[in-house]
C-alpha positions in Angstrom: -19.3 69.7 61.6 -16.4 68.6 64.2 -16.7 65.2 61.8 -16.0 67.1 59.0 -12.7 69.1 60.5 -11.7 66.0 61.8 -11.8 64.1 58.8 -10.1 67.3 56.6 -7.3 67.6 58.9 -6.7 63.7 58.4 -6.7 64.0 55.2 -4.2 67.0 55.3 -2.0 64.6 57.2 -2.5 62.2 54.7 -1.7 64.2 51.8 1.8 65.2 53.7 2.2 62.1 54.1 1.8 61.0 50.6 4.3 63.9 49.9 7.0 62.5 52.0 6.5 58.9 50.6 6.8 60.3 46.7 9.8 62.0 48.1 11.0 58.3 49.2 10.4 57.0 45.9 12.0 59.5 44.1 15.0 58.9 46.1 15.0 55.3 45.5 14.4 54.7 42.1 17.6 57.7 41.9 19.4 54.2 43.6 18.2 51.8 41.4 19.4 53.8 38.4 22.8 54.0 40.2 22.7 50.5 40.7 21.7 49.7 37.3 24.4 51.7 35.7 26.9 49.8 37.8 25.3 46.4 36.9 25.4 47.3 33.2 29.0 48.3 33.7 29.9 45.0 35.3 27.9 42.2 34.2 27.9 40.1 31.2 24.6 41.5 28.6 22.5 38.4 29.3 23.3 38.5 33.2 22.1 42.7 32.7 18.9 41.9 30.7 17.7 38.9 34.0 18.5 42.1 36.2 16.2 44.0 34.3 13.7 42.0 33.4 13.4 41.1 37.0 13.2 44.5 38.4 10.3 45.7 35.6 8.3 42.3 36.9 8.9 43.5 40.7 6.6 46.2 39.8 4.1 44.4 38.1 3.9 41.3 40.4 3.2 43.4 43.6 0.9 45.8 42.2 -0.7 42.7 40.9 -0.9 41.2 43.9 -1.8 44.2 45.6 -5.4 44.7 42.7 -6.4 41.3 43.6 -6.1 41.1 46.7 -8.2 44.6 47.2 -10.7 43.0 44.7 -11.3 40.3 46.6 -11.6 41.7 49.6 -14.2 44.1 48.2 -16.3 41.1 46.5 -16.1 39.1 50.0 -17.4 42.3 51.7 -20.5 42.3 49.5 -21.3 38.8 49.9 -20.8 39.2 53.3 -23.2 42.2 53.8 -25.8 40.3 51.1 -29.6 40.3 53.3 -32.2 38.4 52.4 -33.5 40.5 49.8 -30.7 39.8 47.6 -31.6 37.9 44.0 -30.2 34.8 43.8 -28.5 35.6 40.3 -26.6 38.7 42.0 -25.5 36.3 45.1 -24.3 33.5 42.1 -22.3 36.5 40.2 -20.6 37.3 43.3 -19.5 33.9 44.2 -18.8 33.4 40.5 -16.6 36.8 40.9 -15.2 35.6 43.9 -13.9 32.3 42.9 -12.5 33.9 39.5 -10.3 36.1 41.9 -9.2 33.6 44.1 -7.6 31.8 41.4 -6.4 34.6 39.8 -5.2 35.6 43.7 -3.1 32.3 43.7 -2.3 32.3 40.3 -0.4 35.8 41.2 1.6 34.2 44.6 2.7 31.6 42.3 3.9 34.7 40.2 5.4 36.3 43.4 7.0 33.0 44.3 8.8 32.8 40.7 10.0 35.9 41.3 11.8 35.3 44.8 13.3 32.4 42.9 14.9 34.8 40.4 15.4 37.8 43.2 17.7 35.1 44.6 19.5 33.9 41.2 19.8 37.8 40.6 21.4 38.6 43.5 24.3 35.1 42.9 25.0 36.7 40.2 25.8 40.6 41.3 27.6 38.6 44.3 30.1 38.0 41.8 30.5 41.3 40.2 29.6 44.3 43.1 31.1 45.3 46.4 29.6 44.6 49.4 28.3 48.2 49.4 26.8 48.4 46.2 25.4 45.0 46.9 23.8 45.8 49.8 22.8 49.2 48.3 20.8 46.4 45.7 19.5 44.6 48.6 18.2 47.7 50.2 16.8 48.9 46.6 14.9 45.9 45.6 13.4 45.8 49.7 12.4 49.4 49.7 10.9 48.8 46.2 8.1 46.7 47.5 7.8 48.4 50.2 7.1 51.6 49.0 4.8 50.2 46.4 2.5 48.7 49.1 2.5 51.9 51.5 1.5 53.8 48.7 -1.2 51.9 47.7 -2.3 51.6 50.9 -1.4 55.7 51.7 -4.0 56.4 48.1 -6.6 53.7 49.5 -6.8 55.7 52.9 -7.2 58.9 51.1 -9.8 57.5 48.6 -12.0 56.3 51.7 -11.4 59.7 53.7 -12.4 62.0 50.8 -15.2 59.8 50.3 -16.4 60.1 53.8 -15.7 63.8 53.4 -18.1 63.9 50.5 -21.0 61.7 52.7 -20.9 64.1 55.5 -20.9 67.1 53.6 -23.7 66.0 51.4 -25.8 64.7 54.4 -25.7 68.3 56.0 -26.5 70.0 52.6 -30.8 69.7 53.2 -29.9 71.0 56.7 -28.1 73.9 55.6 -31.4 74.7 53.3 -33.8 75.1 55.8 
């Protein structure tokens, strides 16, 4: 039972947590649409649509990145924790699974590295358009947009786990709580 509180006052810090961190999104996708606008203002429309186009793929290359590398790690775990008993066709699929993921794992950094490439040629060009402040306010946005992506995913993972947990415990003291 002191397992149980434990873990649900964890999970209550947790979910405050998770609170605050929306919070921090909120507050800095509210600066990337400031940026935006001024971007759009100032910069030619073909220099506005490699802004965009860079900060939609942001998104998607880190939570990406982020999938496979969770995959992964979840398909070396099994193979890691196989025993003897295991079939040899369920060993093969998870080194088949495993190998498919790492490529896809590298295939994605190349991805990420593409994407620093043109983090860098999008910044040149607002270096030639915004103030220091509203460059650096870009800087900070772009940053904090990775950033936040990862500690949420990681914020939900923890939360996943500890609610599962939660549910192991609880179910384990259910035949007790019969007799």
């Amino acid at each position: 039972q002191e397992l149980i509180d434990s873990i649900s006052r964890k999970l209550q810090v947790l979910r405050e947590a998770r609170e605050t961190l929306l919070e921090d999104i909120q507050a800095n996708n509210i600066l990337g649409e400031e940026v935006e606008a001024i971007v759009k203002d100032v910069c030619k429309p073909n220099e506005f649509d490699k802004f965009k186009m860079f900060i939609g793929d942001l998104d998607k290359v880190v939570n990406l990145l982020l999938s496979l590398s969770g995959r992964l790690a979840r398909v070396e775990n099994a193979l890691n924790n196989l025993d003897e008993n295991t079939s040899p066709e369920e060993r093969r699929t998870l080194v088949e699974k495993q190998k498919l993921l790492t490529q896809q794992h590298e295939d994605a950094k190349e991805l990420k590295e593409n994407l620093d490439r043109r983090e860098r040629i999008v910044f040149d060009i607002l270096a030639n358009y915004l103030s220091e402040e509203n460059l650096a306010d870009y800087e900070h946005f772009v940053k904090m947009k990775s950033a936040l992506i990862i500690e949420q995913r990681e914020l939900e993972d923890k939360i996943k786990l500890g609610e599962e947990q939660l549910k192991c415990l609880t179910d384990s003291l259910q035949p007790e709580r019969l007799k």
